[in-house]
C-alpha positions in Angstrom: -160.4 63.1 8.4 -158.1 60.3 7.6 -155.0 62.5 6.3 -152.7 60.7 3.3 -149.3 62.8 5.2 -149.4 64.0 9.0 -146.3 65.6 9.7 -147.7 67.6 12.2 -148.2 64.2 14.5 -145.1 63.2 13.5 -143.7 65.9 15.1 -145.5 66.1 18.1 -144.6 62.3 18.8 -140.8 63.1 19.0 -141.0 67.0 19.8 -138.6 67.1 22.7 -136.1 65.2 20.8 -136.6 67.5 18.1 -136.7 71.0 20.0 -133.8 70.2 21.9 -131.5 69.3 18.6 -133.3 72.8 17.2 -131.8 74.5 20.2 -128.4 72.8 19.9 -127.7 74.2 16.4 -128.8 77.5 17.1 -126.6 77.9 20.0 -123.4 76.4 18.6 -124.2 78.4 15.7 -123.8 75.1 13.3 -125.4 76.2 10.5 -123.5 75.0 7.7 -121.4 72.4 8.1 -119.8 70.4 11.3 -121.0 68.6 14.2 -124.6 67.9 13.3 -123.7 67.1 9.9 -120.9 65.5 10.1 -123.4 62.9 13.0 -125.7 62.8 10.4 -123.5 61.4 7.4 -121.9 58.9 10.3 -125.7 57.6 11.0 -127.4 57.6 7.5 -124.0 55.8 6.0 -123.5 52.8 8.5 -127.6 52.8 8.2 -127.5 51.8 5.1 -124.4 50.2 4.9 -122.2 52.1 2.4 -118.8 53.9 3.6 -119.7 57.2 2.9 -122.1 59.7 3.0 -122.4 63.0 1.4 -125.1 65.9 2.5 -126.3 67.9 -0.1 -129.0 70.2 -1.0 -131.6 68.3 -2.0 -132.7 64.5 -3.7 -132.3 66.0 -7.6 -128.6 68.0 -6.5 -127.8 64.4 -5.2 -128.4 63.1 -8.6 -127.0 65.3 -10.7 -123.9 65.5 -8.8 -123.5 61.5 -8.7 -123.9 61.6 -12.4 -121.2 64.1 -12.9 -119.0 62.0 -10.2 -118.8 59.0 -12.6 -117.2 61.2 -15.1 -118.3 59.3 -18.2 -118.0 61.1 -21.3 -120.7 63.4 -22.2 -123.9 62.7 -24.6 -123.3 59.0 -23.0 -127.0 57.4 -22.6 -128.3 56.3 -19.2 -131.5 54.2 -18.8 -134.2 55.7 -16.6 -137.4 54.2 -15.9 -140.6 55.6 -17.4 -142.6 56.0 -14.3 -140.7 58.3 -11.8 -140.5 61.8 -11.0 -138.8 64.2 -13.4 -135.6 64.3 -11.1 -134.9 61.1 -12.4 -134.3 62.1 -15.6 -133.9 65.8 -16.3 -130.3 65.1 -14.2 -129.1 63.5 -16.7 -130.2 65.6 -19.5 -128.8 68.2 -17.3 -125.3 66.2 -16.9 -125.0 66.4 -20.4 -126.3 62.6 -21.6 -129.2 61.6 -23.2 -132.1 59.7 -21.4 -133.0 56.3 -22.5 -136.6 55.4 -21.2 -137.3 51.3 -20.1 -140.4 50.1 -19.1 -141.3 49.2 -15.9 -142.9 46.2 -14.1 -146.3 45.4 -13.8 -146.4 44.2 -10.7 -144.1 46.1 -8.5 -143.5 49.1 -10.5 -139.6 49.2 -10.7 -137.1 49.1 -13.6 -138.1 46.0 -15.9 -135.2 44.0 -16.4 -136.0 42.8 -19.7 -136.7 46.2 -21.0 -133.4 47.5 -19.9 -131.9 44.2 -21.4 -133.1 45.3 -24.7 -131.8 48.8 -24.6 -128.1 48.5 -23.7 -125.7 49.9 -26.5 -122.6 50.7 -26.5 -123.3 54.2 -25.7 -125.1 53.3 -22.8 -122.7 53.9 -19.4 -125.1 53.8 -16.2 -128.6 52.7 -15.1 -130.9 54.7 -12.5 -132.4 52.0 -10.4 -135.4 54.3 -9.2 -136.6 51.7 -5.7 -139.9 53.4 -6.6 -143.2 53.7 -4.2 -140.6 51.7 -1.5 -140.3 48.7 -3.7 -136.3 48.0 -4.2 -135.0 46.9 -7.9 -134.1 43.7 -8.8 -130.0 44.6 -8.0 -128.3 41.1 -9.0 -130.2 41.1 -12.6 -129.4 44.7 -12.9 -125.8 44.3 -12.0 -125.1 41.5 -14.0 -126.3 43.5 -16.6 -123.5 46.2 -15.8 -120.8 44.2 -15.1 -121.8 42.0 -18.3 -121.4 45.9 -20.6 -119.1 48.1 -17.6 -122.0 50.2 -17.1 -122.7 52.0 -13.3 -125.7 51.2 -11.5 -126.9 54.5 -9.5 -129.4 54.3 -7.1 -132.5 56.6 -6.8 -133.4 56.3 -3.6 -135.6 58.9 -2.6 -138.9 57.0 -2.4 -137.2 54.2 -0.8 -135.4 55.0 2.8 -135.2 51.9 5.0 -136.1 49.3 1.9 -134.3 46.0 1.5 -133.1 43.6 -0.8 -132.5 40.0 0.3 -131.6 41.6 3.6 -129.6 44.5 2.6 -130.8 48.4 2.8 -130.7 49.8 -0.3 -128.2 52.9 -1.1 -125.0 50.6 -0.5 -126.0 48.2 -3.5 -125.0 50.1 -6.2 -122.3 51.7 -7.4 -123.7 55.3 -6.0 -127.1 56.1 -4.1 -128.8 58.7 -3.6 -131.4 60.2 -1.5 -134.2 63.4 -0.8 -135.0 64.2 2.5 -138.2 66.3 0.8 -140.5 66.7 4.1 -143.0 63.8 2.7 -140.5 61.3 2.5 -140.3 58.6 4.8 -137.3 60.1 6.0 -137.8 63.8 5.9 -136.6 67.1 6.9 -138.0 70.1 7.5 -137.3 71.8 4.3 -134.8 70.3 1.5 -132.4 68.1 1.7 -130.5 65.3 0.2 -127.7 63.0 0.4 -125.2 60.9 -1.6 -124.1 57.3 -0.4 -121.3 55.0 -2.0 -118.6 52.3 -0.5 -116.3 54.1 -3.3 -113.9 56.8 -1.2 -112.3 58.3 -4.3 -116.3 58.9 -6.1 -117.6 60.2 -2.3 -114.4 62.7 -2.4 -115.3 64.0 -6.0 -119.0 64.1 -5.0 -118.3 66.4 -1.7 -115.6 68.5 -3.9 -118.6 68.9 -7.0 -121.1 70.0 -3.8 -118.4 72.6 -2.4 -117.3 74.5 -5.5 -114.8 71.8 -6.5 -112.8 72.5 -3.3 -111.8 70.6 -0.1 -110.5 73.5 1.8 -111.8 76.9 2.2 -109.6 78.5 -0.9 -108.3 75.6 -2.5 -110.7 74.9 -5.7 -109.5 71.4 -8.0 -112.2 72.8 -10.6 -115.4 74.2 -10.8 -118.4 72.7 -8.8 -121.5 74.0 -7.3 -123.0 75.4 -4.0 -125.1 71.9 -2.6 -125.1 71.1 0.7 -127.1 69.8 3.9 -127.4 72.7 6.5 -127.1 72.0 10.1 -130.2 72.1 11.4 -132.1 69.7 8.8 -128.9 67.7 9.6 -130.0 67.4 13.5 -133.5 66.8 12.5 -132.8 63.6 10.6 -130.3 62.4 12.8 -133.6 62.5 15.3 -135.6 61.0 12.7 -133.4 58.4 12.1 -133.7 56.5 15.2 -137.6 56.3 14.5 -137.4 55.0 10.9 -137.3 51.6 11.4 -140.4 51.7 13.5 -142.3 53.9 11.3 -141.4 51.8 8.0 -143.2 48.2 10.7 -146.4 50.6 10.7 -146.4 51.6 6.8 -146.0 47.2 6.3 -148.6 46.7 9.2 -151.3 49.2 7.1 -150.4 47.6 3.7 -150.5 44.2 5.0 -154.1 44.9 5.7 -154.6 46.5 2.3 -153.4 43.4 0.7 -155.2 41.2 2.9 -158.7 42.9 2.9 -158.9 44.1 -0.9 -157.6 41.4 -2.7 -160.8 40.4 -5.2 -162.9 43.3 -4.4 -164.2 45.5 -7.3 -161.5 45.8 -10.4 -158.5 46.5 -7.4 -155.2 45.9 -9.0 -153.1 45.6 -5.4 -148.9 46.1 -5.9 -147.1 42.6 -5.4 -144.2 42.5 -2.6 -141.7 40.6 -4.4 -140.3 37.9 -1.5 -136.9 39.3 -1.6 -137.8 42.7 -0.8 -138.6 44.7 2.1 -140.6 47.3 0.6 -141.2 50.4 3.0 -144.1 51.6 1.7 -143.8 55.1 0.4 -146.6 55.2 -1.2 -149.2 52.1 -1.6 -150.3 52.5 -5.5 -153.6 50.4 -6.4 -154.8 50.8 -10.2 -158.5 50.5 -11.0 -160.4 51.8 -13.9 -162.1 53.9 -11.7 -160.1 56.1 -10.0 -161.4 59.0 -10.5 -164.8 58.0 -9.4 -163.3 56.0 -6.0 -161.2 59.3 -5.5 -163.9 61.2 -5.1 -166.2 58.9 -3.2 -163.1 58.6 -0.7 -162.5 62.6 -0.6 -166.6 62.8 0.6 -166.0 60.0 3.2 -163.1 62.2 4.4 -160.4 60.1 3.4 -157.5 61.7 1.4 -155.8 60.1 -1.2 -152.9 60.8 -3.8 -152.1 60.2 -7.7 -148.1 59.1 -8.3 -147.5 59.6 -11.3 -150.3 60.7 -13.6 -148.5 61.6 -16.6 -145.1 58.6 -17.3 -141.9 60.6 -18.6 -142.1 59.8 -21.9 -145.7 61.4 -22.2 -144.3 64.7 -20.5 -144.1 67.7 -23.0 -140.2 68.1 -21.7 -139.7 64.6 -23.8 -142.1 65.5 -26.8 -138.8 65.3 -29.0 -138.2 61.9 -28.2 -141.1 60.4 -29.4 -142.0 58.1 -26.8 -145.4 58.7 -25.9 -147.4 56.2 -27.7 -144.6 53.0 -27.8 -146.4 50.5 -25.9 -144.9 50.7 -22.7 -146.7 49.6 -19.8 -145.8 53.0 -18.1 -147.1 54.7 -20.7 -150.7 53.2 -20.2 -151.3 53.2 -16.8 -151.4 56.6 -15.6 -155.2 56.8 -15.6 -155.5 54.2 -13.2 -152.9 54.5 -10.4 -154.2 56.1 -7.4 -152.4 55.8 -3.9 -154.3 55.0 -0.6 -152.7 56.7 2.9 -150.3 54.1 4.3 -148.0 56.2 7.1 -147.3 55.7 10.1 -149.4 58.0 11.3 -152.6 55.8 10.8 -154.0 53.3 13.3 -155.4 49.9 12.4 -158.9 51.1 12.6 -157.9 54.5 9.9 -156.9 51.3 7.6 -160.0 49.5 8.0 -162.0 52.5 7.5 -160.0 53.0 4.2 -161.3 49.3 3.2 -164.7 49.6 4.6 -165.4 52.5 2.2 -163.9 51.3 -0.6 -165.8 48.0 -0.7 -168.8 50.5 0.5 -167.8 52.3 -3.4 -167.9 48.9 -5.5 -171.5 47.2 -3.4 -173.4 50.2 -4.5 -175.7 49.7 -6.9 
C-alpha cells in the first residue's frame, strides 16, 4: 500500500525525540501555557521570520482572531479565494464582514491577481492570501495592490509551512499570518493547533489578549475575547517537528520533481506549475484530468491512495447559495471535477513515486 499520509512512520522516525518531550510536559505539569510554549512561539517566529508568534487553538481560531485584530469596521469586505477550505472564509463572515470571492490561477492555484484587481472597492479592507496546496501567492502584486487602496494582506498559511517567496518563508510577508497545526499538515501536531505570526508588536498583543479572554494577566480583562490557545504538549511536539521540516519539505520537492518530470504529456495530465520565484512545499500535489474518477479508482485497486482538494469551490457551497456565485465563470468554479491529488510526503521513497507513475501511464496505455 502506497499511503497518501503516514503519520505513524513519521512518528516512529523521531520517536525518542518525541517521547521524551511527552514526558517533559507531563512531569513539569506544563499543560497550558509556559515553557514549551513559550520555545515553541521562539522557534516557529524566527522560522519564518516575523517578530512574533501567537499559539492558539487551531488554523480557523487563528483566522478569525487575526481578522478581529485588525479592527476594521464591521460588514467591511475581504477578498478570499474561491478554491480553499471553508476556514478561509466563514472567519470572516464570522468576524462580521462580508466575503468577496476572486478567482484563482490556473496554473498554480493561488489568489489571481487580476481577479482581485477587479474587485477592490472602497469597502474592501484586507485580502486572505491562501499559499494554497504549498504554492506561495504572488506577495509584491498583492501588496501593491494594498498599499495602492490601505487594505491588509493576511496570510493563510495553513497548507503552506516552510514555503518561500523569492527567498523568504512565508507568514512574515504580510501584514498577519496564520497557520494550523491539523495532524496532516506538513507541520502537524497531534491533535489541534494553530498559530498567529506578525512583525507588528501592538497587532501580536491584541491577538494574544483576543485568545485569553481579552486579558494579559490572570484577572485583568481590556474587553471581551475568547478561550484559544496552544496547550503544552502539542507545543513540545512541534518544537520536535520543527527541526525536521526543512528536510521533510527536500523529500515532498524530490517526489514532485519526479511527478513533473515523468508525467508531463502522458494521457490528458494537467501537472501544477512551480512559479520560479517560489519554493513551493508541496502539501498536496494537485493534477486535473477529465478522468479522475476513473484514474482514482484504477489507483485505489493498484493499492495506491489518493485525495480530492477541493471538490466543491466556495462559491458552489450551499453555505454561499445567497451570494450567487456558483455559475460566474470562474475558473474555480469549473474545475472541481477534475482535481485529484497524488501522495507526495515525505514518507515515500523514490521507488513509491515511480510506482505512482508506472500505474498511471499503465491507466492511459490501456486499450
Amino acid at each position: 500500500m502506497i499511503k497518501f499520509l503516514d503519520l505513524s512512520a513519521q512518528y516512529q522516525s523521531i520517536k525518542t525525540e518525541i517521547d521524551q518531550k511527552i514526558q517533559g510536559v507531563i512531569e513539569s505539569s506544563a499543560f497550558i501555557g509556559g515553557k514549551y510554549v513559550n520555545e515553541f512561539e521562539a522557534s516557529f517566529s524566527s522560522y519564518v521570520g516575523a517578530s512574533c508568534c501567537v499559539g492558539v487553538g487551531n488554523g480557523t481560531d487563528a483566522l478569525e482572531i487575526a481578522i478581529e485584530a485588525l479592527d476594521i469596521p464591521l460588514e467591511s469586505e475581504i477578498i478570499v479565494p474561491a478554491n480553499s477550505f471553508i476556514a478561509s472564509s466563514e472567519a470572516v463572515t464570522r468576524a462580521g464582514h462580508k466575503v468577496v470571492f476572486a478567482d484563482v490561477d490556473s496554473e498554480s492555484y493561488v489568489l489571481s491577481v487580476e481577479s482581485v484587481k477587479s474587485l477592490i472597492t472602497s469597502k474592501t479592507k484586507a485580502i486572505i492570501a491562501v499559499h494554497l496546496y504549498g504554492h506561495p501567492c504572488d506577495m509584491d502584486k498583492l501588496g501593491g495592490l494594498a498599499k495602492k487602496h490601505d487594505i491588509y494582506i493576511i496570510e493563510d498559511c495553513a497548507q503552506a509551512h516552510g514555503s518561500e517567496y523569492k527567498g523568504q518563508r512565508i507568514g512574515g510577508l504580510g501584514h498577519i499570518a496564520t497557520f494550523s497545526f491539523y495532524p496532516g499538515k506538513n507541520l502537524g501536531a497531534y491533535g489541534d493547533g494553530g498559530a498567529i505570526t506578525t512583525s507588528n508588536v501592538m497587532l501580536a498583543s491584541r491577538c494574544r489578549k483576543i485568545a485569553n479572554h481579552g486579558r494579559m494577566s490572570k484577572y485583568e480583562h481590556d474587553f471581551e475575547g475568547r478561550n484559544s490557545r496552544l496547550d503544552g504538549l502539542q507545543a513540545a511536539i512541534l518544537d520536535v517537528k520543527l527541526n525536521y521540516l526543512d528536510s521533510w519539505i527536500e523529500k515532498r520537492i524530490r517526489n514532485a520533481s519526479l511527478y513533473l518530470d515523468e508525467l508531463d504529456g502522458v494521457g490528458d495530465l494537467i501537472l501544477p506549475v512551480r512559479q520560479g520565484w517560489a519554493k513551493q512545499a508541496y502539501h498536496l500535489f494537485v493534477i486535473r484530468t477529465s478522468r479522475r474518477d476513473e484514474l482514482r479508482s484504477y489507483l485505489s485497486k493498484s493499492n495506491i491512495q489518493t485525495g480530492v482538494h477541493y471538490p466543491i469551490s466556495l462559491p458552489r457551497l450551499k453555505a454561499y447559495e445567497y451570494m450567487g456565485q456558483a455559475d460566474n465563470g470562474m475558473f474555480a468554479n469549473d474545475v472541481g471535477d477534475a482535481l485529484l491529488s497524488l501522495p507526495i510526503g515525505e514518507h515515500l521513497s523514490t521507488d513509491n513515486i515511480k510506482s505512482v507513475i508506472s500505474s498511471i501511464k499503465e491507466f492511459y496505455n490501456q486499450k
